[in-house]
N, C-alpha and C positions, 0 to 999 in steps of 0.2 A: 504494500500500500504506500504510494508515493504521494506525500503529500508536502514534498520542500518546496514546488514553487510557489502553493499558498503561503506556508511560513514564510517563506525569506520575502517576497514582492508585493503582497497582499496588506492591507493598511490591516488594523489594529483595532478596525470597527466593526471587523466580522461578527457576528454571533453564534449565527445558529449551526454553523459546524462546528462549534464549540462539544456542544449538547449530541451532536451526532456525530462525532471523526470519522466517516470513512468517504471514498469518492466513490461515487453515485454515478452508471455508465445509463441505467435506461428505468422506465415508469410505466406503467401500465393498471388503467382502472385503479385501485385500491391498493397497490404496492410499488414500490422501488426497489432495484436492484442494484450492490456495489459493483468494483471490479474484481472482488475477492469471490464472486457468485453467489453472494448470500441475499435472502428476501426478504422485503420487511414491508410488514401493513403500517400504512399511513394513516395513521389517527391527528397529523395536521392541516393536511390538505392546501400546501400552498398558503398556509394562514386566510384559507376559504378563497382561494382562486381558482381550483379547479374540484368545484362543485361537482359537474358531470365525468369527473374522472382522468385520469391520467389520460391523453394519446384518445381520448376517443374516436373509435371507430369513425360514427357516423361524422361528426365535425372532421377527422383528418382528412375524409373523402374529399370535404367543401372544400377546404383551406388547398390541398392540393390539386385539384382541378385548377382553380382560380390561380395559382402560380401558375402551372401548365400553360396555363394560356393567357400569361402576360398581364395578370389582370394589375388594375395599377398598384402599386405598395406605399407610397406618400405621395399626399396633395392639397397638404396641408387643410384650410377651410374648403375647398373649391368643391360644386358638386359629380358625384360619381355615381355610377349603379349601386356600389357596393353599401352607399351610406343609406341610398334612397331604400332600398332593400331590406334594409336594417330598419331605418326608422317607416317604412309605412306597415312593416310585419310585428315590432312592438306598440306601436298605435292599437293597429286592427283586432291582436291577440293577448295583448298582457294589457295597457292600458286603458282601452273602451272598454271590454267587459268588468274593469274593477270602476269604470264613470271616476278616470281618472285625467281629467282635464289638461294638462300640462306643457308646457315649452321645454325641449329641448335643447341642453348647449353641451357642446362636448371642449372638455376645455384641456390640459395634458392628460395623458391617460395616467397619471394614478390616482389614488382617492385622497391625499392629501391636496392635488390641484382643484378637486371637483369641489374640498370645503373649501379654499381660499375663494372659489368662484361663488360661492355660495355666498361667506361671509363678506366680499365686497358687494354684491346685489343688495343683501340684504342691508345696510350700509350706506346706499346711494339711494335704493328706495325711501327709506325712512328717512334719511338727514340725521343718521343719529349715530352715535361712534361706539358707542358701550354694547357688551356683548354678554348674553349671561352664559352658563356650561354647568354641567355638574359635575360635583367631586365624584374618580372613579376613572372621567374620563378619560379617550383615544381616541383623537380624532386627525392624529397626523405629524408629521416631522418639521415642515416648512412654518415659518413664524408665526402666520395669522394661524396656523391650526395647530402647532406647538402650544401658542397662548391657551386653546382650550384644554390640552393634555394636563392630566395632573400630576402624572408619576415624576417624582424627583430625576432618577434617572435618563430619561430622556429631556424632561426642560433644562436638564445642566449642561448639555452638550451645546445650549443655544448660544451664550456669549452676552447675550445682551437680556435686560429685563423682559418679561414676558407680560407681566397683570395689568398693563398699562390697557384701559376699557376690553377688560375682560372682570368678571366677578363670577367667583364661580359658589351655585347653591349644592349646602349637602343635598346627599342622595339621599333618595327614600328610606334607603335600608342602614343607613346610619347612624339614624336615631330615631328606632320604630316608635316613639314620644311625639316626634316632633313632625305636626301635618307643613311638609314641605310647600304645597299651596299657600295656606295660609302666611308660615313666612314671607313666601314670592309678595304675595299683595300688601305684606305690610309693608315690606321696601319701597313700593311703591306709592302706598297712603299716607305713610307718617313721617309728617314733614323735618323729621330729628332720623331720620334712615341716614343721610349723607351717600344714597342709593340713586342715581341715575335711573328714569327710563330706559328700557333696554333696544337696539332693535331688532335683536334676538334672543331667539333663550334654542340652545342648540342642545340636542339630546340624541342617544342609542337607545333604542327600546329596551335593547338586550346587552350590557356594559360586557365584550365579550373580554377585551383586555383589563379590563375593572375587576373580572374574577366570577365571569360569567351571572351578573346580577341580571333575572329576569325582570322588568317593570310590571305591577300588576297593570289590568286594563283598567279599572279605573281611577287608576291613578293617569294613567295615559290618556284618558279622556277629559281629569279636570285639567291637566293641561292644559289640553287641545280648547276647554272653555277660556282657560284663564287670560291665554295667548289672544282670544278673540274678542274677548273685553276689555285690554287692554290696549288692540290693535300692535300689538309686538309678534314678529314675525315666527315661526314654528319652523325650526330645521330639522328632518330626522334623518342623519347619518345612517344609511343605511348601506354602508360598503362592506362590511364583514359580516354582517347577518341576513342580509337580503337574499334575493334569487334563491328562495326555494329554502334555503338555511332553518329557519323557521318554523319551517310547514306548511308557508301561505308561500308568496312569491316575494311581499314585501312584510317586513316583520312587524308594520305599524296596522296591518290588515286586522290582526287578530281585535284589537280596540276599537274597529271602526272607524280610526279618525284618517283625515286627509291633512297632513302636514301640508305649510306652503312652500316649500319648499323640502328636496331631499337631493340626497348625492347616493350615488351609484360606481364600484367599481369591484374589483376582485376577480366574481365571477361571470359579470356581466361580458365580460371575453369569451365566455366559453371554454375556452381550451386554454387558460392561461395566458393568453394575449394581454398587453398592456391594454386597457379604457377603460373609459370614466363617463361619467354622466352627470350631471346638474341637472336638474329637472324641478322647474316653478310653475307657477299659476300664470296663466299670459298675462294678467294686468300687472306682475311683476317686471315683467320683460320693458327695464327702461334704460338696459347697456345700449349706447353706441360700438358703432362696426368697431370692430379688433382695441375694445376698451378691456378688453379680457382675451389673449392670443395664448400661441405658445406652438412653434415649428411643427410638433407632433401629434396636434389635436385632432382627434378623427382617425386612428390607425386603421385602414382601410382594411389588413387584413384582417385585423379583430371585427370589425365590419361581416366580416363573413364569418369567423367562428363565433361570433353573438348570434347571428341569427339562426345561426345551426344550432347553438345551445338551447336558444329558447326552443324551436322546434322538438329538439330532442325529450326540451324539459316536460314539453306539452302532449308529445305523445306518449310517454313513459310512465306520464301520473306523477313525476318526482316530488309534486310539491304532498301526493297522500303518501307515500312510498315512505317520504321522509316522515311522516307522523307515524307512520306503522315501524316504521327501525327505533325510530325515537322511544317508543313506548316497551322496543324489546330491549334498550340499553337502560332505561329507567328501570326497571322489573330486574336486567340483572345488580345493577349498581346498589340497587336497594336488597335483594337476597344474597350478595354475594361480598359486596365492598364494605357494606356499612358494617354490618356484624362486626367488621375484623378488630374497629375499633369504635366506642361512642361518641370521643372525639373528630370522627372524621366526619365531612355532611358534604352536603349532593345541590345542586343548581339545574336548572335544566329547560331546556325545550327542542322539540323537534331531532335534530342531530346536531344539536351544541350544548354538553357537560359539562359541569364543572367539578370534579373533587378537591372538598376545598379542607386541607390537614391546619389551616393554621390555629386550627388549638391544640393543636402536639407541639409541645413548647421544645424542639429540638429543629437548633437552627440545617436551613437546606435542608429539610426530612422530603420537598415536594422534587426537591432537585435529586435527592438519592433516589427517589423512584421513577423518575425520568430515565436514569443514566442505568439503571436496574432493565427497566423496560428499553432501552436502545440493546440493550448489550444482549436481550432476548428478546430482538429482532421487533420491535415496538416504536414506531417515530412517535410524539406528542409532546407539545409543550407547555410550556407555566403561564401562569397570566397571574393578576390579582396581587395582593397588597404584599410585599416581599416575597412575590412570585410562587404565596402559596398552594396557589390552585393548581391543580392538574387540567387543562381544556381540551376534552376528545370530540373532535370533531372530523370525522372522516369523510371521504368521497359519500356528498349522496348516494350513488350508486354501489357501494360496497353490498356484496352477495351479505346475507344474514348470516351465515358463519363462520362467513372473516368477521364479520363484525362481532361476532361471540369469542371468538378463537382473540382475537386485539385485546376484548375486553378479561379473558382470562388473564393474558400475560401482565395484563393493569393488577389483575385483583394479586396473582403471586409475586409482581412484586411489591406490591404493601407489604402483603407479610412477610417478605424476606428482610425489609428495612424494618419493620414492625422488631423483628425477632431480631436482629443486629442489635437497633437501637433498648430493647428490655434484657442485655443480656448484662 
C-alpha cells in the first residue's frame, strides 16, 4: 500500500483518509474496493453524494452516451439541451406535483456556493444584513456560510471574525425548557433585546453534522409561522438531507411547510457530479445578470446524471425504499446497539442514524469505533459535539443485507471498544 505521494505532497488539511488509510482503486453500489482487494460497505456515502449509488448502472449509461457524442462539458451560464432537460424534467416530476413554485439558479456547484447565493438574495431582498442560524449548525466552509457553522473547529480555520450579522439561536434540543419560538419573538419585541430584525433565520430540518438532530414537525411548522409574521425570510439547507435522504425527496416535506427559499446539492448530481441549486419563490428573484457568477455554474455533465438520478429515483420508489430500510436499521439499532450499553442512544430518520456515545465519558470512544469498524471493513463517520456520534448513512440503494451485514460490524465493534475500554 503506497501511500508516500499523499504524505510527502498532499497539504495537511486532508481528513478523511485519516479515519480510513488505504487507497481506494474502484466503487460500486454500496461498496468500495482498495488496491490491496479488500471490500468494504459504505455506511458514508460521499457525505450523501451518491445517494443512488456508486457507478450506477442506469446514470453511467446517460453520462456516457452524452460524452460519446461530444455532448458539451462547460458553458458556463449559456443555454444547452443538457440544462433544459434537466430543468423542464425537475419542474414536471419532482416540483409541480409537491405545488412547489420556484426559480431556479444554479450558482458553483457545491452546497457551500448554493448558501452564499442564498444568503446574498436573501440580503438584497430585504435590505437587511443580520442573519439568524442555529447552534449545531453546517452549512459550509466559505465565509458567509462558515458565519453560520458552529463547530469551533472549522470557524478556526477562517482567519478572520465570523458573528459579525450572524446570531445564532439554540437548538431545540438544547434546552428541552426553553420554547425556542418564543425566545425568537422576544428578540424581536423587547425593545432591551439589543436583537436586530433578521433577514433570515437559516435552518436543517435534520442537523446531520450537528449529531444527526431530527426537528420535530411542529416545531418546523411554528417556524415556518413565525418566519411569516415577521416577514423574515425561511432558508432550509437542504444539501445533505434532501433527494430522497429522508424519505420524502425534500426533508422539509414531512412538516408540510414550503421554505422561501432552499439550497440543493450532494446528491442532486446523481452520480456524484459536482451541482448545486438555489431554488426561491419568483417574487424573490431580484438579482441582476451575473450579480451572482462563478466559471462553473451549471456543470453540464451533472446536467445529465441529475436527470438520470431523478429518473432512477422515480422509478425505483427510493424515496419509500428509503423508509422501509430506515425502519429495518431502526428495529436493528434498537435490538441490537442499545442493549450493549444504556448510555448509548439512537437519532434517526429515513437512512440517516445517529449513535450518539457521548455519555460514555471516555475521550475518542466514537473514534475507536470508527477505526474498529474501518479495520473490519466498515466506512462511517463522526459528526456531533466532539464528534461523538457515529452517522450511518448508506447508498439508498444498499440491498437489505448489506445493510444488516454494515450494521453488525457497527454493533461488534461497540463491544469490542465497550470490553477494551471496562477492562
Amino acid at each position: 500500500m503506497n501511500t508516500l505521494a499523499f504524505e510527502k505532497y498532499e497539504s495537511e488539511v486532508r481528513s478523511y483518509c485519516r479515519h480510513f488509510p488505504t487507497v481506494f482503486t474502484k466503487s460500486k453500489g454500496a461498496f468500495f474496493f482498495d488496491e490491496d482487494g479488500n471490500k468494504y460497505i459504505d455506511f458514508f456515502c460521499g457525505a450523501g453524494a451518491v445517494n443512488y449509488g456508486h457507478n450506477n448502472d442506469y446514470i453511467k449509461e446517460k453520462v456516457l452516451d452524452y460524452i460519446a457524442n461530444d455532448g458539451i462539458t462547460h458553458s458556463l451560464d449559456m443555454y444547452t439541451t443538457a440544462k433544459r432537460d434537466f430543468i423542464e424534467y425537475f419542474e414536471e416530476k419532482v416540483l409541480k406535483p409537491r405545488d412547489l413554485d420556484y426559480k431556479i439558479m444554479f450558482p458553483g456547484p457545491t452546497g457551500t456556493n448554493a448558501v452564499e447565493a442564498a444568503l446574498k438574495l436573501a440580503r438584497k431582498y430585504t435590505k437587511r444584513r443580520t442573519v439568524w442560524a442555529l447552534m449545531g449548525a453546517f452549512h459550509g466552509m466559505t465565509l458567509g456560510a462558515l458565519a453560520l457553522t458552529t463547530d469551533k473547529a472549522s470557524r478556526r480555520g477562517a482567519g478572520v471574525p465570523l458573528d459579525s450579522n450572524v446570531v445564532h439561536i439554540p437548538a431545540p434540543y438544547m434546552f428541552p425548557e426553553l420554547d425556542t419560538i418564543k425566545y425568537m419573538e422576544t428578540l424581536l419585541t423587547d425593545d432591551h433585546s439589543g436583537v436586530e430584525k433578521p433577514a433570515a433565520f437559516v435552518i436543517e430540518t435534520i442537523q446531520a453534522e450537528g449529531g444527526i438532530q431530527v426537528f420535530d414537525v411542529e416545531w418546523l411548522k411554528r417556524v415556518r409561522e413565525f418566519c411569516t409574521k415577521h416577514e423574515i425570510l425561511l432558508i432550509v439547507d437542504d444539501i445533505q438531507v434532501g433527494c430522497a435522504r429522508s424519505g420524502t425527496f425534500f426533508s422539509f416535506e414531512r412538516a408540510g411547510i414550503k421554505p422561501d427559499i432552499f439550497t440543493l446539492s450532494k446528491s442532486i448530481g446523481g452520480y456524484g457530479f459536482p451541482l448545486a441549486l438555489t431554488l426561491f419563490k419568483p417574487e424573490l428573484d431580484v438579482f441582476t445578470p451575473g450579480e451572482h457568477n462563478g466559471t462553473f455554474r451549471g456543470n453540464q455533465i451533472a446536467f445529465i446524471t441529475a436527470k438520470a438520478g431523478l429518473e432512477y429515483m422515480l422509478s425505483h420508489n427510493i424515496e419509500a425504499e428509503t423508509r422501509r430500510k430506515g425502519e429495518i436499521e431502526k428495529e436493528f439499532i434498537e435490538k441490537e446497539i442499545l442493549p450493549l450499553d444504556s448510555r448509548i442512544k439512537m437519532r434517526g430518520i429515513g437512512l440517516i442514524w445517529g449513535i450518539d456515545f457521548s455519555e460514555i465519558p471516555v475521550k475518542g470512544f466514537a473514534d475507536k469505533v470508527q477505526d474498529y469498524a474501518f479495520a473490519h471493513k466498515l466506512i462511517i463517520e463522526g459528526a456531533g459535539r466532539k464528534n461523538a456520534v457515529l452517522k450511518t448513512m448508506p447508498p439508498l440503494i444498499i440491498e437489505d443485507e448489506t445493510l444488516l451485514e454494515g450494521l453488525g460490524i457497527l454493533r461488534d465493534a461497540i463491544k469490542e471498544v465497550l470490553k477494551e475500554e471496562n477492562k
